[in-house]
N, C-alpha and C positions, 0 to 999 in steps of 0.2 A: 667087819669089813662091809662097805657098799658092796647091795646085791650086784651092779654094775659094774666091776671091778674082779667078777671072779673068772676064771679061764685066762685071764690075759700072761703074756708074763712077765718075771718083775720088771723089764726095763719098760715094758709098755706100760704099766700100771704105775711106776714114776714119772713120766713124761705126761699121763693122763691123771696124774692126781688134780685136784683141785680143793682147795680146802672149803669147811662145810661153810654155811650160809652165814653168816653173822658173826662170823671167826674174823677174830680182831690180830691174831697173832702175827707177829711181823717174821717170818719164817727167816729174813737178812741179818736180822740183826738179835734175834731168838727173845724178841722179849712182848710182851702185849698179854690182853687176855684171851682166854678161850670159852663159849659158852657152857662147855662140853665139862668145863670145871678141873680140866689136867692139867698140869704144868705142862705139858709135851703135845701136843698132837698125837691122836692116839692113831688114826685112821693114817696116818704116811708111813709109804712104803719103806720097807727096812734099806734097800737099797740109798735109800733119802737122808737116812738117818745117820746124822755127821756125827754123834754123842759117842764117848767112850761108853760101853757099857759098863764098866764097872763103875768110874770116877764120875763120868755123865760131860767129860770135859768137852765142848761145842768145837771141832776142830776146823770148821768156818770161819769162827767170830773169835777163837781163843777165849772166849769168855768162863769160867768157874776153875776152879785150881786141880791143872793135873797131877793125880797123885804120881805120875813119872817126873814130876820137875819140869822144868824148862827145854831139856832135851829129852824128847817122850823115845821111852823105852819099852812099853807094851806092845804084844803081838796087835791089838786093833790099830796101832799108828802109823804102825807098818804095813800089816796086810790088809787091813783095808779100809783106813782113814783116806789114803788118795784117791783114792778111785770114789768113792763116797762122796766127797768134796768135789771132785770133779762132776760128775754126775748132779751136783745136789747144785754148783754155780752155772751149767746148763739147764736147769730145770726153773730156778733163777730168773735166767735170761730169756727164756721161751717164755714168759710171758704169764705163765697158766699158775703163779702165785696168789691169784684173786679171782672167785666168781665173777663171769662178767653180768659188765649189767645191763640189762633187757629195756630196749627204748620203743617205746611204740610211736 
């Protein structure tokens, strides 16, 4: 974790994330590179994080095959895929998905 980032909590540390410098990842649409070499973004706040953890299903984008089927039946789709999702399409929206960039 960024030194930066510690004491907050976690809804302030999701609203404050920003991804790291030269991170090509498209956090909308879950697909790009990372310089950082993960498939995932390591440094975003769990609250952020739309993926089943078991199956790793994107329940933003629907993107990768959930092992519940079509109609998801695990406890993460229910307790806390929406709130996740909600959370992660304000975060989205605010803007703070890319470094800005510094004009002199």
């Amino acid at each position: 974790m960024r030194d930066d980032r510690r004491g907050l909590t976690p809804l302030e540390r999701a609203f404050g994330f920003v991804p790291c410098d030269g991170c090509d990842w498209d956090f909308e649409t879950g697909e790009g590179l990372t310089p950082c070499g993960r498939y995932f973004c390591p440094e975003l706040p769990d609250v952020l994080d739309v993926r089943c953890p078991t199956c790793l299903f994107n329940f933003a984008t629907g993107a990768s095959n959930s092992q519940c089927g079509e109609v998801h039946t695990c406890r993460f789709s229910h307790e806390q895929a929406p709130a996740r999702v909600e959370l992660f399409q304000r975060w989205l929206a605010s803007g703070r998905r890319r470094t800005p960039v510094l004009t002199g």
